[in-house]
N, C-alpha and C positions, 0 to 999 in steps of 0.2 A: 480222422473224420470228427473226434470227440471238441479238438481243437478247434474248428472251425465255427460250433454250434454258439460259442461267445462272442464270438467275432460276427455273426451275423445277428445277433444280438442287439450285439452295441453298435452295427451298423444302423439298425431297424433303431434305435432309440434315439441314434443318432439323425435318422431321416426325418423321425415325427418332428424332434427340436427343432428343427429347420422349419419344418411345415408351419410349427405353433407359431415361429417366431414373426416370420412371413403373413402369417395370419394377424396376426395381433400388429404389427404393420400396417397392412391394409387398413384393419378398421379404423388404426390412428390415423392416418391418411385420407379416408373418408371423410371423416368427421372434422378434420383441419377445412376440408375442402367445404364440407356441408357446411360450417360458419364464417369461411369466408363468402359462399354464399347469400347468406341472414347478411352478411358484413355491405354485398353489394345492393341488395336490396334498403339497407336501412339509409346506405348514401343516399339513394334514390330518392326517400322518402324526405331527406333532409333537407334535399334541393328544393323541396316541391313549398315545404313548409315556408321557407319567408314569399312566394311567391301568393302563396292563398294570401297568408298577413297582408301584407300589401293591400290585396285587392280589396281584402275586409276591411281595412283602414279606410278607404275611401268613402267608404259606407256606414262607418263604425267607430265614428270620431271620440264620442262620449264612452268607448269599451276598451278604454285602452290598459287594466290593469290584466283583464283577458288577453290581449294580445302580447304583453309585457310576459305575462307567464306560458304562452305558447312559446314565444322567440326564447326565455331562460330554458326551458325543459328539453327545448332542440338542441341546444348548445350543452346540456348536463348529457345527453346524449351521445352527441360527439366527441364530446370528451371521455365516455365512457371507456373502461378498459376490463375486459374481461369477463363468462358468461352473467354474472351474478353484480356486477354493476351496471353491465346492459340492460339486466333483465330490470332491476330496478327502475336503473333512467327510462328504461321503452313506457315502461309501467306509468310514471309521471306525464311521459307526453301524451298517453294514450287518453291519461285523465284530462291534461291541457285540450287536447284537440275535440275532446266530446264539449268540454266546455265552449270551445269557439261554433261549434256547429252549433252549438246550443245556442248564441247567440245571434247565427247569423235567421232562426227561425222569427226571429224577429225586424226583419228587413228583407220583405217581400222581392222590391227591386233588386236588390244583392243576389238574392234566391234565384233571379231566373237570367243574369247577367251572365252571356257566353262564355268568357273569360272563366270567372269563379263554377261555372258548371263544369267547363273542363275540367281547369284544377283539382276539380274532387273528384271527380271521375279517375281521376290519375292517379291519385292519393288512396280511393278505396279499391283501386286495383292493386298496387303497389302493396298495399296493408293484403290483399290474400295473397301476393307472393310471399312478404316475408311470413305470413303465416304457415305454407307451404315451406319453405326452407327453413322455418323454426320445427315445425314437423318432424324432417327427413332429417335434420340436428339430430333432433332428439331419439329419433330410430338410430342414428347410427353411433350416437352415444350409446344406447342400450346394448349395443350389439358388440360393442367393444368390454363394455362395463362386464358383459355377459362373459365374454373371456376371458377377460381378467382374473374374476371369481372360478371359473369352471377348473375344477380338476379334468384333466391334468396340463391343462396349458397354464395355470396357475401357477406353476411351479416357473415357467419362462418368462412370466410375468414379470415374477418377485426375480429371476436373475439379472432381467436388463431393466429393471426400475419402470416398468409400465405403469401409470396412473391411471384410477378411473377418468370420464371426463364429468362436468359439472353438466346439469340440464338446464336448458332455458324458459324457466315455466314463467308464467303470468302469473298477479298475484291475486289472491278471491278476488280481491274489491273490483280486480281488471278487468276481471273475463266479462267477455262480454255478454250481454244479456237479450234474450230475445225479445225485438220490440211490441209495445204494445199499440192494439191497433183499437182505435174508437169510432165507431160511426154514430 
């Protein structure tokens, strides 16, 4: 009987390894998924971008070093590779695109033209999905991250080479601000 008490032992140590390993799977698999989500939504937004240009072009002959730096910032965007160059380039276009809204406050007709209203309609839905899937990112990085550190999955961690993941934050200057309102 004394024999067996090892053996169920190193079954039982044996079962958790698996659990851990499985577990720490999952979250990297979450989180693969959660930023190819961010991934589909930011295509989204990219499509939308030369299609506002455009519209604003027509209206916005004389704003074109504005529009030069929306269309660059899109494109440093897509180029982008990786949490911490995405979050960068989002970072730039987010500064780009307040600028062009900033400018279209200056062309009334622009302002209430179907077309361009949609557009943005599209664009600031779009910007609370990816904010929603920059989110659920970032929860499900922590949740991994969490793992990783924690005794005693920590230890299965460091066996199969498990990395934390990177987060995808905004940066001060980004976030955004609540508006202000004057009457």
């Amino acid at each position: 009987m004394a024999g067996w008490i090892p053996m169920i032992i190193i079954g039982l140590i044996a079962l958790w390894a698996v659990f851990a390993y499985n577990r720490l799977i999952g979250f990297r698999n979450q989180m693969k998924n959660a930023w190819s989500q961010i991934d589909v939504q930011l295509k989204r937004r990219y499509d939308l971008i030369p299609n506002l240009v455009n519209t604003v072009k027509g209206y916005a002959q004389h704003e074109r070093a504005t529009l030069e730096n929306v269309t660059k910032a899109r494109q440093q965007a897509v180029d982008a590779s990786g949490v911490a160059d995405q979050a960068k380039a989002e970072n730039f276009l987010s500064q780009t695109l307040r600028s062009l809204f900033a400018v279209v406050e200056n062309y009334p007709d622009l302002k209430a033209n179907r077309n361009f209203l949609e557009l943005q309609e599209q664009l600031t839905s779009t910007e609370n999905r990816v904010s929603f899937a920059r989110q659920f990112y970032n929860d499900t990085t922590l949740k991994l991250n969490n793992q990783i550190e924690k005794a005693p999955s920590n230890v299965i961690a460091r066996m199969f080479s498990f990395h934390q993941g990177e987060f995808f934050e905004l940066e001060e200057t980004t976030q955004r601000e609540a508006p202000k309102v004057k009457f």
